[in-house]
Biopython code that builds the backbone (N, CA, C, O; Angstrom):
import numpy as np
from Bio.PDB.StructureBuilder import StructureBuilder

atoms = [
    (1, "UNK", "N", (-5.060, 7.098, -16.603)),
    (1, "UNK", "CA", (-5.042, 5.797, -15.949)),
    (1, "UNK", "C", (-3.589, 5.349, -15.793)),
    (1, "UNK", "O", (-2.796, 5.010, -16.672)),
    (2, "UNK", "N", (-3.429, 5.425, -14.508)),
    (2, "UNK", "CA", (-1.678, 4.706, -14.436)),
    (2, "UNK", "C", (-1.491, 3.001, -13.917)),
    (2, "UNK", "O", (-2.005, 2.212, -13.124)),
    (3, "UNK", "N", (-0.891, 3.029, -14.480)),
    (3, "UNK", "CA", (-1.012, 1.497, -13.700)),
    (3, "UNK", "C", (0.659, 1.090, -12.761)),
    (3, "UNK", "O", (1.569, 1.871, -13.039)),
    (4, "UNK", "N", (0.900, 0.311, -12.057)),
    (4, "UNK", "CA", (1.901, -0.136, -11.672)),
    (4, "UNK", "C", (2.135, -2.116, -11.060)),
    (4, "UNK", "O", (1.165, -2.874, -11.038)),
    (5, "UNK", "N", (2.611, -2.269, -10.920)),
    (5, "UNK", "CA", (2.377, -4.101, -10.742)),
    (5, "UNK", "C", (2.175, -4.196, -9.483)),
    (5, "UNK", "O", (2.594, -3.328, -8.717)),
    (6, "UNK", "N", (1.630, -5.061, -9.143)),
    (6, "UNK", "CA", (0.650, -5.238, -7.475)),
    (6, "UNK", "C", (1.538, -6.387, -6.570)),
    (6, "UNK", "O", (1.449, -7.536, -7.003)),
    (7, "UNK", "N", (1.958, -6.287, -5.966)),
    (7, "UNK", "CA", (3.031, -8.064, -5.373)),
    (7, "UNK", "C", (2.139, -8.788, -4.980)),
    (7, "UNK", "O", (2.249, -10.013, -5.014)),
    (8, "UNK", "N", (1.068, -8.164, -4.524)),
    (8, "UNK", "CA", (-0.162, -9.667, -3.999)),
    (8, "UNK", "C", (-1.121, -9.669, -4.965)),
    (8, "UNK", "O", (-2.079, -10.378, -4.656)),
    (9, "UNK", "N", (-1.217, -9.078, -6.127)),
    (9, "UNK", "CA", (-2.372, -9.982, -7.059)),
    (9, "UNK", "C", (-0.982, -10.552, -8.420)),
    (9, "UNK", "O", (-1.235, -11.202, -9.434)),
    (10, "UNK", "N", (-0.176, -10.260, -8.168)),
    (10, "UNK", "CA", (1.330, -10.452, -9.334)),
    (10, "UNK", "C", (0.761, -10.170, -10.496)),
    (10, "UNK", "O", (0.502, -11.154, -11.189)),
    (11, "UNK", "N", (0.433, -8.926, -11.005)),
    (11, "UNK", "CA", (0.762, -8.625, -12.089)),
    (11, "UNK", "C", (-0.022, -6.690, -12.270)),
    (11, "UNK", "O", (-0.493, -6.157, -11.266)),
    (12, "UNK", "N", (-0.014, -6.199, -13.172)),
    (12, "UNK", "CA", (-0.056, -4.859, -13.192)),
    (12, "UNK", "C", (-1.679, -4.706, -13.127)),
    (12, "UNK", "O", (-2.538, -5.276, -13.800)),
    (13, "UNK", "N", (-1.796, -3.777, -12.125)),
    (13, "UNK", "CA", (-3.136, -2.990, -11.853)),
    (13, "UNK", "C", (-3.017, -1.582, -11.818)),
    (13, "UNK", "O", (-2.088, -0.845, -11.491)),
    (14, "UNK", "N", (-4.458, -1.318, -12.334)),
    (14, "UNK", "CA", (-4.496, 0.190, -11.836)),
    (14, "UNK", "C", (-4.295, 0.709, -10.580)),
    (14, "UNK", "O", (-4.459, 0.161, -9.490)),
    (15, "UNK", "N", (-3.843, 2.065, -10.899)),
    (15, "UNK", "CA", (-3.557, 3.253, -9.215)),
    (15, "UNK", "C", (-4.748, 3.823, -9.163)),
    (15, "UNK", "O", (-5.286, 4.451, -10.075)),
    (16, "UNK", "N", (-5.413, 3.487, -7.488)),
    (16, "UNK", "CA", (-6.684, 4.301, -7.570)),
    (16, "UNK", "C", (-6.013, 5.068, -6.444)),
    (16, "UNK", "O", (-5.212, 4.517, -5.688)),
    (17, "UNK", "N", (-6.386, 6.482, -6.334)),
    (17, "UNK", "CA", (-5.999, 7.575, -5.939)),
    (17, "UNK", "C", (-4.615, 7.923, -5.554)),
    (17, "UNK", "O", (-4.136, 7.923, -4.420)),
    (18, "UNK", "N", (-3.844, 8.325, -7.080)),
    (18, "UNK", "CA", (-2.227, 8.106, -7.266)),
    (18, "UNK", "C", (-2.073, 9.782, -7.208)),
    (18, "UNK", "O", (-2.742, 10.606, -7.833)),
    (19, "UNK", "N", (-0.973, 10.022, -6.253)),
    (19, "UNK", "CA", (-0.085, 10.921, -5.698)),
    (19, "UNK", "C", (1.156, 11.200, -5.864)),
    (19, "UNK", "O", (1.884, 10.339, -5.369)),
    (20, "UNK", "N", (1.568, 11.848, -6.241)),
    (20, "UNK", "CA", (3.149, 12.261, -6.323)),
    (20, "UNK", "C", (3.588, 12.600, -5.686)),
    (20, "UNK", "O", (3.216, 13.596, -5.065)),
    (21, "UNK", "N", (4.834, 11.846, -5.430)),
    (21, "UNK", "CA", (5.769, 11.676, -3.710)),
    (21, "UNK", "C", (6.925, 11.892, -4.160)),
    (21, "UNK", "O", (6.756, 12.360, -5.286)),
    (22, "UNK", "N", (8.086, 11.818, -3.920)),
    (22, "UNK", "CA", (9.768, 12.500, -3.761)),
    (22, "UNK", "C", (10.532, 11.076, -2.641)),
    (22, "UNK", "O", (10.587, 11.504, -1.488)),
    (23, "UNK", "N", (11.049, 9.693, -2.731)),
    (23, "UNK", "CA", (11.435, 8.867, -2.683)),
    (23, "UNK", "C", (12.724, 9.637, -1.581)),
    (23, "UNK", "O", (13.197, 10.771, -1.655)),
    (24, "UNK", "N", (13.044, 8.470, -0.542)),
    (24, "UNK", "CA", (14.360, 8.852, 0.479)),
    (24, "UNK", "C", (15.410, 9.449, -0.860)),
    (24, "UNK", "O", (16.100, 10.467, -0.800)),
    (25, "UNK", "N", (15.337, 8.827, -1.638)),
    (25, "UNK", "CA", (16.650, 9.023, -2.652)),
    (25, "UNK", "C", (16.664, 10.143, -3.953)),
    (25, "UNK", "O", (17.338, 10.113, -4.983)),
    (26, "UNK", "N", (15.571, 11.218, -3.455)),
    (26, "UNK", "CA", (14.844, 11.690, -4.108)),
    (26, "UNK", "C", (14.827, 11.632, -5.644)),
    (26, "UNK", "O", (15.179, 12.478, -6.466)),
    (27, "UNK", "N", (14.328, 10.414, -5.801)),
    (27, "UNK", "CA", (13.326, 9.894, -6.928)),
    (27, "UNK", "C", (12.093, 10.118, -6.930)),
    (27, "UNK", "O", (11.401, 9.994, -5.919)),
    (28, "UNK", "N", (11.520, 10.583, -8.394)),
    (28, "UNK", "CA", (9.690, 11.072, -7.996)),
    (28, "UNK", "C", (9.557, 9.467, -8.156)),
    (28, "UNK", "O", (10.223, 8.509, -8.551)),
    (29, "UNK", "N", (8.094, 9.810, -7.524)),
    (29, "UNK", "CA", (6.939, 8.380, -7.767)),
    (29, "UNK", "C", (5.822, 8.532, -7.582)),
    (29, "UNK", "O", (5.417, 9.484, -6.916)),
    (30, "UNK", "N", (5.236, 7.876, -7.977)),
    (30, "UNK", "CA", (3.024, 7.714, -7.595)),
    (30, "UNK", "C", (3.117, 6.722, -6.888)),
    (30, "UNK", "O", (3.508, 5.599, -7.207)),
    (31, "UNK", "N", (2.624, 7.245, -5.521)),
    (31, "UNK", "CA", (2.024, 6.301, -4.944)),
    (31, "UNK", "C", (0.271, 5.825, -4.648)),
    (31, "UNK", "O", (-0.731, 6.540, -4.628)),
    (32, "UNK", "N", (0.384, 4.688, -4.490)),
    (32, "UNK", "CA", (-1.436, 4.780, -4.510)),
    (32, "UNK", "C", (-1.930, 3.722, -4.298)),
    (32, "UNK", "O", (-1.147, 2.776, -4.380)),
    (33, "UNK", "N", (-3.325, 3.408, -3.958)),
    (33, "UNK", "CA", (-3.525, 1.560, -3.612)),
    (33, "UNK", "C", (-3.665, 0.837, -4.968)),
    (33, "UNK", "O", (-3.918, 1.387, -6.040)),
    (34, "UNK", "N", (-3.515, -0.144, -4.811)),
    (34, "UNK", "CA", (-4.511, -1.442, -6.262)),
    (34, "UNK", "C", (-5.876, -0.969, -6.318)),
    (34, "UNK", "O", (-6.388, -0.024, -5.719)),
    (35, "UNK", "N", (-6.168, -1.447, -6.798)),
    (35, "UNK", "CA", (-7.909, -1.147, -7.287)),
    (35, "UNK", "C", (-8.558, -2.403, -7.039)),
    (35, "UNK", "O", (-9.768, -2.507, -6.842)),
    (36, "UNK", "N", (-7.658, -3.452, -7.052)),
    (36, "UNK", "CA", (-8.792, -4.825, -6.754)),
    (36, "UNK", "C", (-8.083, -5.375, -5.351)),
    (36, "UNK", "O", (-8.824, -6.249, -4.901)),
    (37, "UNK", "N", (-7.407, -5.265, -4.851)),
    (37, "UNK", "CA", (-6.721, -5.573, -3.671)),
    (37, "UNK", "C", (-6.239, -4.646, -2.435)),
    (37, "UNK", "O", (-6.180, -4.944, -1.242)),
    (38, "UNK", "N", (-5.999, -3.755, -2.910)),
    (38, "UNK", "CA", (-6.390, -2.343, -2.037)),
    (38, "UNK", "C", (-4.328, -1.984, -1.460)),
    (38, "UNK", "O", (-3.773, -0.935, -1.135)),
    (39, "UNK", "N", (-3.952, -3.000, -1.548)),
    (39, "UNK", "CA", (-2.494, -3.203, -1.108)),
    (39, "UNK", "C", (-2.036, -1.687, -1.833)),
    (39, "UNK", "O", (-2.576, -1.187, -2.821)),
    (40, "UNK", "N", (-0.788, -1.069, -0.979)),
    (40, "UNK", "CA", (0.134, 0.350, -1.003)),
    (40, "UNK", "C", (0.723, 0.163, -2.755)),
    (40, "UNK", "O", (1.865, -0.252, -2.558)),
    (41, "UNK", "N", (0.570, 0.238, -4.107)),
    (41, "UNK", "CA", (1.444, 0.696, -4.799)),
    (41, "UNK", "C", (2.449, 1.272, -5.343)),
    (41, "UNK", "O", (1.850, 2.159, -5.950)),
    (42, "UNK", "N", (3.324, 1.398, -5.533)),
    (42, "UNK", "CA", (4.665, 2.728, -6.461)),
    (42, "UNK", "C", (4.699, 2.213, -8.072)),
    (42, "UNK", "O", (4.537, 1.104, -8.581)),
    (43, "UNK", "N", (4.976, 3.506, -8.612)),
    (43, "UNK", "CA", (5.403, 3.411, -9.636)),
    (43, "UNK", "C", (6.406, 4.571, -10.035)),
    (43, "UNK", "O", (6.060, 5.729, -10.270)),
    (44, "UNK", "N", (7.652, 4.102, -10.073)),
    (44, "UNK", "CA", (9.147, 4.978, -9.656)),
    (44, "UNK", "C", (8.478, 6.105, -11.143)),
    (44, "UNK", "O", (7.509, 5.616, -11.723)),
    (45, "UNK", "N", (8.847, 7.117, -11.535)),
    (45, "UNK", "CA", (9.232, 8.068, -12.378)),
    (45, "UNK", "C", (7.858, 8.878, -12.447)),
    (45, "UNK", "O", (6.825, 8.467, -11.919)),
    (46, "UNK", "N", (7.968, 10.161, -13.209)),
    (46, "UNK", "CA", (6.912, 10.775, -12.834)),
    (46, "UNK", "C", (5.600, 10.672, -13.735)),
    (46, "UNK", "O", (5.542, 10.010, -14.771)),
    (47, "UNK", "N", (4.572, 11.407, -13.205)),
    (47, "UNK", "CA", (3.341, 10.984, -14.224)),
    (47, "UNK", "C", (3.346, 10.756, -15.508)),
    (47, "UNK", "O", (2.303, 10.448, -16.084)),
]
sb = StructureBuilder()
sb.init_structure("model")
sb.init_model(0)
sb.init_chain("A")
sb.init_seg("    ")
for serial, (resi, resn, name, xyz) in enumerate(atoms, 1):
    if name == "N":
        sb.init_residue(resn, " ", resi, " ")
    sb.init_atom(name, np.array(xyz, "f"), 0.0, 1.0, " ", f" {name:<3s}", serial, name[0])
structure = sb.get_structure()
């Protein structure tokens, strides 16, 4: 279970279907939606 902080519910939710991506600056990250709001997530570093 990963979680990362949501900007439209303000405060940390779970990643539902979190992916590992490589950032312009190549930084890893998970990306993935909220679980109660559905809004794009990150959470910078790796799993």
């Amino acid at each position: 279970m990963v979680q990362a902080f949501c900007v439209k519910c303000k405060k940390k939710q779970e990643i539902k279907n979190p992916t590992q991506v490589t950032l312009k600056n190549k930084r890893p990250a998970i990306k993935g939606t909220c679980a109660v709001c559905g809004t794009t997530i990150y959470k910078i570093g790796k799993a």
